[in-house]
Residue, then its C-alpha position, 0 to 999 in steps of 0.5 A: x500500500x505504501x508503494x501504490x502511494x509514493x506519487x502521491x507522497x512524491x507531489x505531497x513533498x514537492x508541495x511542502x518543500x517548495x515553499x521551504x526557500x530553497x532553490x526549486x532545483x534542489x527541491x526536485x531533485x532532492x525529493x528525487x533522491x530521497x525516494x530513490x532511496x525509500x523505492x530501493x528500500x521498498x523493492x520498487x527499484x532495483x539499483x541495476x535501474x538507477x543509471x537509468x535515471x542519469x541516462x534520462x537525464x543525459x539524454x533529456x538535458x544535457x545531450x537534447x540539441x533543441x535546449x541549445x536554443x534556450x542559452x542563445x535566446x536568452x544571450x540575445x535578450x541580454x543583449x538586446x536590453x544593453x542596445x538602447x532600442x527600447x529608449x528609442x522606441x518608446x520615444x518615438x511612440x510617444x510622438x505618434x499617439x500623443x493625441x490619443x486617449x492613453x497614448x502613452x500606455x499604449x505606447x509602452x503596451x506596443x513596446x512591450x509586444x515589440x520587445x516580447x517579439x525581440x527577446x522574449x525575457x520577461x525580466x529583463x522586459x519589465x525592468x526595462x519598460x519600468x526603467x523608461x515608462x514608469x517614472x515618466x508616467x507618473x510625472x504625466x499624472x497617469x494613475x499609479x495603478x493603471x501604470x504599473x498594471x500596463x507595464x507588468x502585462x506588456x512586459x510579460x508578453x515575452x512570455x506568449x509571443x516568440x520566440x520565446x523560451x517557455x516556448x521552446x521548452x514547452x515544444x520539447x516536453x512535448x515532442x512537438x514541433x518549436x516552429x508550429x508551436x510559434x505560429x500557433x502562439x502568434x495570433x493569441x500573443x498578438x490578440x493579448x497585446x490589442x486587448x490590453x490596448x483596447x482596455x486602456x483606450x476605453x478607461x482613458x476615455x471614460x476617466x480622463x484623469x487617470x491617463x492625461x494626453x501628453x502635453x506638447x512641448x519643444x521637445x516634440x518640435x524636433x520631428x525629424x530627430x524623433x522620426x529617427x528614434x522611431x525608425x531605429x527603435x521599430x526596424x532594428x527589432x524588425x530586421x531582428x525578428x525577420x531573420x529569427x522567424x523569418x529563418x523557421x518559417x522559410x525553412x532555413x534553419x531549425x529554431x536553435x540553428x535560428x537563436x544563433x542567428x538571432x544571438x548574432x544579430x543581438x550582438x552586431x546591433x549591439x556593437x553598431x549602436x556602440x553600446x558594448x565594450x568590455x564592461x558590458x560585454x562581461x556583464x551581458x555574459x555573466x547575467x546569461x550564464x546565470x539565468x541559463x544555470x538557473x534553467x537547466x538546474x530545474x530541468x535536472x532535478x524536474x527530469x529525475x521528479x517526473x522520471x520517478x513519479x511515472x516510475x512509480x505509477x503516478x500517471x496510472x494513479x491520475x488516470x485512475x482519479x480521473x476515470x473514477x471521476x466521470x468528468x469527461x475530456x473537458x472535465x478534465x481539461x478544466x481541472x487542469x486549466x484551473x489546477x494551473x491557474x491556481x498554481x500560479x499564485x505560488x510557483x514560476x512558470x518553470x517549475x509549473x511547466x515541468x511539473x505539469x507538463x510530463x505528467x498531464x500532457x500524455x492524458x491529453x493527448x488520449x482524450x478526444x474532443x470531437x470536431x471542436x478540435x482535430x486530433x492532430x492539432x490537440x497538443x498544439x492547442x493544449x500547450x497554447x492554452x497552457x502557455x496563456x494560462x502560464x502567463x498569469x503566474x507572473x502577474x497574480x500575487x503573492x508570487x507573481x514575478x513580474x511584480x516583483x521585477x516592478x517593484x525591486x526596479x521602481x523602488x518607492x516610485x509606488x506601493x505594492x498595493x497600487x501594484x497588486x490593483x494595477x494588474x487586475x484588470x490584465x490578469x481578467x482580460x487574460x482569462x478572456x483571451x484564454x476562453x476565446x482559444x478554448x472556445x475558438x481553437x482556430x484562433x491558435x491554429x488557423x495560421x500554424x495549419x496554413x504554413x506547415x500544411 
């Protein structure tokens, strides 16, 4: 009896000691070992059987030639950040949509989406916009609240809209294709960036005060000097997703033959725009090197959790539950959308996404949905779900990372309080979007279907 219960005391573990404040890579792993140990006790392993789990580690990590991508994009948001783009870009935006009811949160909305778009790094995307924007937002009498809410979800879109990295895991994980995975996160991270655009258009129009227009001053007499911003703040990120994107797309490259590329071009704007010497250069690798230890540290001890979890019957146990349950395939479906959802308050969206997924996403891919969706596009959309749902772990408190970000930037700039108000409304219109493609599978894959068909 004990055995039949070790999955079960497996994510009991997982769910204590994971508030601990121990590295969440230690945490798995540890939790691992120590029921390695109790299933070698308990005759469940045999220690013939233990090299398997380094052979699953060696093979799903350290030798998968797709995990190669994640060191590059994350190279190249690091130095995408050091480029000065940003600056340009918001610049030139605020020109454009000064007349407009919210323009300058519209502003930092449409840089968030084309930074999203660039280097797919939420940290580093929310503490950029909360370096530029929200400091000058507020001398402009935007409310607090409506400022850091716009600059929290338009900082988060790294995460939805490719290249992204979660989505490179994800396509991983799941054995599916990176390249469809992105076309098929395209529209929803596009439809996600409008709602939040519209969202702000409708408040500023309905309460002026809490989004003045911006006044005009000297400042925007220099058009031509702007203009320049503009252009270099948009084309230089364009030229960069081109050759990204536009690599995969056109069959090019693979997507990590394409982070290469896209880590290259980083680097040349980089030094094109004089914004790297040595100092920098060292800098931009040493943040690399740590966020990518960080990554590959949980995939380690996330691959030897789930290796030992299906080991010992956890995925036979989760199927039992929910046959037991009679609550169908969207039953199902909705459990985990709202198990995710929930999980978000407390965890990252790493330790979310490599614990769920290699548990749930075998389940998923034996239920049928009749027509609503084609068996063969089940998984893409499942992932797309899961990556819309994965968002609002950023945004929803006590552990949302992205308002940690903000608020370590913006120091006492605002309250937390003011924080955790401001993302509400983004966190609900993210629910919407996520209902929108559950109820529209076409949404996520009318475009994938169109280029790889």
């Amino acid at each position: 009896m004990v055995i039949e219960f070790l999955p079960v005391l497996m994510f009991v573990s997982l769910a204590i000691l994971i508030f601990s404040g121990l590295p969440v890579g230690v945490v798995l792993g540890g939790i691992a070992l120590v029921f390695a140990m109790i299933g070698l006790v308990l005759g469940e392993l045999r220690l013939a059987q233990m090299p398997l789990l380094v052979n699953r580690i060696y093979s799903g990590v350290m030798s998968n030639n797709v995990m190669v991508a994640v060191p590059m994009f994350v190279l190249m948001g690091t130095l995408l950040e050091k480029s000065g783009i940003a600056e340009d870009l918001l610049e030139g935006l605020q020109l454009l949509l000064r007349r407009v009811p919210g323009g300058l949160a519209i502003s930092v909305t449409l840089m968030g989406t084309i930074l999203a778009a660039s280097t797919g790094i939420i940290g580093a995307s929310v503490a950029m916009l909360t370096m530029l924007a929200l400091p000058l937002m507020l001398r402009q009498g935007y409310s607090p609240s409506l400022a850091t809410g716009t600059i929290a979800a338009s900082g988060t879109l790294g995460i939805l809209i490719p290249p992204s990295i979660m989505l490179v895991i994800m396509g991983d994980l799941l054995t599916i294709s990176v390249g469809k995975l992105f076309m098929a996160a395209l529209f929803p991270g596009l439809l996600l960036s409008a709602f939040y655009a519209l969202y702000i258009i409708i408040m500023s129009a309905i309460k002026p005060e809490i989004a003045p227009r911006l006044k005009e001053t000297k400042q925007y007499e220099e058009h031509t000097r702007l203009y320049v911003k503009l252009m270099s703040g948009f084309v230089l990120p364009a030229i960069l997703i081109s050759l990204v994107l536009g690599s995969i797309l056109g069959g090019f490259a693979t997507p990590t033959e394409a982070s290469g590329v896209g880590a290259l071009g980083a680097l040349i704007l980089a030094l094109f725009r004089g914004r790297l010497n040595l100092s920098a250069l060292n800098e931009v690798l040493s943040r690399s090197l740590t966020t990518v230890s960080m990554i590959f540290f949980i995939f380690v001890g996330a691959t030897a959790f789930s290796y030992l979890f299906r080991r010992f019957g956890g995925e036979e146990l989760v199927l039992t539950l929910m046959d037991t349950a009679y609550i169908g395939p969207w039953g199902i479906l909705a459990m985990l959308m709202l198990m995710i959802f929930v999980m978000g308050f407390f965890f990252d969206w790493i330790e979310i996404t490599l614990i769920v997924l290699p548990i749930f996403a075998p389940i998923i891919q034996t239920l049928e949905f009749g027509t609503h969706i084609s068996s063969g596009d089940s998984v893409y959309w499942f992932a797309i779900l899961v990556a819309l749902n994965l968002q609002t772990s950023f945004l929803t408190p006590p552990f949302g990372f992205a308002l940690f970000y903000l608020k370590g930037t913006a120091r006492n700039l605002v309250t937390i309080s003011q924080i955790y108000r401001g993302i509400i409304p983004f966190v609900m219109l993210q629910v919407i979007a996520l209902a929108i493609v559950l109820a529209v599978p076409d949404v996520a894959m009318w475009l994938p279907n169109r280029m790889f068909n």
